[in-house]
C-alpha positions in Angstrom: 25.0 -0.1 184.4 24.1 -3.7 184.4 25.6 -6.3 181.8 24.5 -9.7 181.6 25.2 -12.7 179.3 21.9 -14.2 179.3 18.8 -12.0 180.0 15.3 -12.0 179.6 12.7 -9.0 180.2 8.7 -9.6 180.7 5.9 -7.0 181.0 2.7 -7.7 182.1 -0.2 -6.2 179.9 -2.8 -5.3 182.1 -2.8 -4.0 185.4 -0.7 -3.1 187.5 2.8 -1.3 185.9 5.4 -4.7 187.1 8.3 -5.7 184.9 10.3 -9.5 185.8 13.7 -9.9 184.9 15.5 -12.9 184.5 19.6 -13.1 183.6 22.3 -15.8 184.1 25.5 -16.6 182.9 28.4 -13.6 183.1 27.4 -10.2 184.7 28.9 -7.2 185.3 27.6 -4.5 187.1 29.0 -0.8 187.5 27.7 2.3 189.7 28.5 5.4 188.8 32.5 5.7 188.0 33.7 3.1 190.4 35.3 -0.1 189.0 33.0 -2.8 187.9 31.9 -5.9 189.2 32.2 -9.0 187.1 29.9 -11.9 188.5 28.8 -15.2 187.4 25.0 -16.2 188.2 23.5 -19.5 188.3 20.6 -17.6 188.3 18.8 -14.0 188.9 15.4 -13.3 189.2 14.1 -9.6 189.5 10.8 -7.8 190.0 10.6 -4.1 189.3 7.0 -2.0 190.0 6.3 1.2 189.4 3.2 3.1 190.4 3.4 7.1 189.2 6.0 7.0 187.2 8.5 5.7 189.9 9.7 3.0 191.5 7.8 1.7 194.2 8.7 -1.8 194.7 11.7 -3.8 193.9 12.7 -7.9 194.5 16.0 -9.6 193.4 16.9 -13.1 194.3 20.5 -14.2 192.6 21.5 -18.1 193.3 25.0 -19.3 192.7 26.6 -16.0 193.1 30.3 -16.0 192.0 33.2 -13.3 191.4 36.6 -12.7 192.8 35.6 -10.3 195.8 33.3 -13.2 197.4 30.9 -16.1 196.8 27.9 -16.6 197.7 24.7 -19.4 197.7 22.2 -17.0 198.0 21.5 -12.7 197.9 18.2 -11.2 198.1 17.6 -7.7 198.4 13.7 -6.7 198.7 12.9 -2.7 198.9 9.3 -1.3 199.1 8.5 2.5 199.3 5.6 2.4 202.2 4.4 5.3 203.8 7.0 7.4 205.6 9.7 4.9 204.8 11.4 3.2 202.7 11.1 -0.5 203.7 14.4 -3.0 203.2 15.5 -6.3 203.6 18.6 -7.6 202.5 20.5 -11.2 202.9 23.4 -13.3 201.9 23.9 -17.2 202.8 27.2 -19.1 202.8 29.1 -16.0 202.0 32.8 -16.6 201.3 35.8 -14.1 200.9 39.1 -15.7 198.8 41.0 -15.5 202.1 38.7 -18.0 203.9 36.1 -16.5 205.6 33.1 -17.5 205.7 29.8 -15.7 206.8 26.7 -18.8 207.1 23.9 -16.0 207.3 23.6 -12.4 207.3 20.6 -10.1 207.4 19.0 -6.6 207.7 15.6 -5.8 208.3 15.0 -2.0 208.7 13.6 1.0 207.0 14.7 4.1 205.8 13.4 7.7 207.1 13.0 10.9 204.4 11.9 8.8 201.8 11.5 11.7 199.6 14.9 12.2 199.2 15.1 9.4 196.8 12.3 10.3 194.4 14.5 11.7 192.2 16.3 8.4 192.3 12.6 6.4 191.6 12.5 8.0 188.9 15.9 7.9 187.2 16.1 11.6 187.3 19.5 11.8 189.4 22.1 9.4 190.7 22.1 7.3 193.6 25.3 9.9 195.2 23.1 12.6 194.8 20.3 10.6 196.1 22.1 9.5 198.9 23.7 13.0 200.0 20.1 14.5 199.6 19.1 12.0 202.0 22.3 13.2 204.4 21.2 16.5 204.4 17.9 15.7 205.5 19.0 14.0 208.9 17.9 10.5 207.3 18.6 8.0 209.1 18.8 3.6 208.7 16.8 2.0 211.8 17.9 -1.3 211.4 15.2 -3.6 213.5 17.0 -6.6 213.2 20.7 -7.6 211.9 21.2 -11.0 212.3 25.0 -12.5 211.4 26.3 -16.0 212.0 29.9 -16.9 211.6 30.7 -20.5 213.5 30.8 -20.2 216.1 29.5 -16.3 216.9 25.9 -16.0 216.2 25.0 -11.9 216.8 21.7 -10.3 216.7 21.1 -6.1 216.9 19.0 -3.3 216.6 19.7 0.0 216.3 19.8 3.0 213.9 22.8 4.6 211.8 22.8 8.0 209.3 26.0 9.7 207.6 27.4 12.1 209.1 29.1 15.6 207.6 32.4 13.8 206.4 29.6 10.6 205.2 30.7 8.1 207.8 28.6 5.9 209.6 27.4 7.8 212.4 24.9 6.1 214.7 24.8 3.1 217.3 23.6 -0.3 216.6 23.4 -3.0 219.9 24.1 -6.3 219.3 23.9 -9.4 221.2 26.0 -12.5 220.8 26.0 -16.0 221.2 29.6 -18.4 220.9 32.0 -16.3 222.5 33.7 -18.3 224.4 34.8 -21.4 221.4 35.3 -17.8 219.6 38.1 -17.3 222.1 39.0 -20.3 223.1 40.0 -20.1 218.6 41.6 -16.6 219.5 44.3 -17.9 221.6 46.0 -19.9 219.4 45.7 -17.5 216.5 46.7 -13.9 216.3 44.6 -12.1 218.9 46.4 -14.1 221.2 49.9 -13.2 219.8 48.6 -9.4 219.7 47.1 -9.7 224.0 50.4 -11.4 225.2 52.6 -8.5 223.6 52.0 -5.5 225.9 52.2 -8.0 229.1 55.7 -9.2 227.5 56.6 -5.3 226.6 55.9 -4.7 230.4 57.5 -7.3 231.7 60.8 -6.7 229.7 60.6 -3.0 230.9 60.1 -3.9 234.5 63.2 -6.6 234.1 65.4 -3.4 232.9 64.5 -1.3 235.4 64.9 -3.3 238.5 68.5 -5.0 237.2 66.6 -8.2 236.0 67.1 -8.0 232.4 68.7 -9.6 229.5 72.3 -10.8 230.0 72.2 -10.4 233.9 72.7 -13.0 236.4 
């Protein structure tokens, strides 16, 4: 379910079957019986097309996204039913979490196999866990052909393809290739990672000191 503050819906007339939806203000969004998600928009922009009785194409483009789980300047999600997929594209720019990170850019291009499994879904005739199990069952799988992600200073680019396995964990392998790891860990040494790579070499050393009459409190 999809509350908004400000909304406006337009239909065309003639042709093709193609509602625009515009919203801004407060949002709050809710799927299924999880806990909602209450947004602020600068502004949202959303295309919905439907060709026998279903949905076969949807655009949304939200600017000035704001809530307490993260921020973002920019989310677009594009999805386009097209022959035997189901075609996606989804981004965020300047993403930022409350505890400081930041994400510049992040992307996934990829389509989706069974696309039948979703009809129902297209439709509105059953919910997107139903949808989404159906698709399980039918060995459907994401092949992502490009994930792009840049963090300063880590810039990583994959490919790869990912399903749901029995217990519906990610199950799949996705290769990625990345650029800034050495500033990355050049960063890691004075932070955490480096507290967390010097422990077991000072466990060790401790050990060895106790067991060869070196340790604490000898001469």
């Amino acid at each position: 379910m999809w509350r908004a503050e400000h909304f406006a819906l337009h239909r065309l007339a003639y042709g093709r079957d193609d509602t625009i939806f515009e919203a801004a203000g407060r949002q709050e969004l809710s799927l299924g019986g999880g806990r909602p998600l209450a947004f602020q928009a600068g502004s949202l922009h959303a295309s919905a097309m439907r060709d026998a009785g279903a949905l076969a194409r949807f655009d949304l483009d939200l600017v000035a996204f704001g809530s307490r789980a993260f921020t973002a300047s920019r989310l677009q999600l594009h999805m386009r039913r097209s022959g035997d997929g189901l075609d996606l594209f989804a981004s965020a720019d300047d993403l930022r979490t409350p505890e400081g990170d930041a994400v510049k850019t992040a992307m996934l291009q990829g389509s989706a196999s069974a696309p039948r499994t979703f009809d129902g879904l297209r439709a509105g005739r059953v919910s997107w866990q139903s949808a989404l199990e159906a698709w399980r069952q039918a060995n459907g799988s994401l092949h992502a052909d490009a994930v792009h992600i840049v963090s300063d200073p880590l810039d990583a680019m994959g490919q790869g393809s990912i399903g749901l396995d029995e217990a519906h964990r990610l199950s799949g392998l996705i290769d990625f290739k990345i650029a800034g790891m050495a500033p990355w860990l050049q960063r890691a040494r004075r932070g955490a990672l480096a507290d967390a790579l010097r422990a077991p070499r000072d466990g060790g050393r401790r050990q060895r000191g106790g067991q060869d009459g070196r340790g604490a409190g000898r001469p």
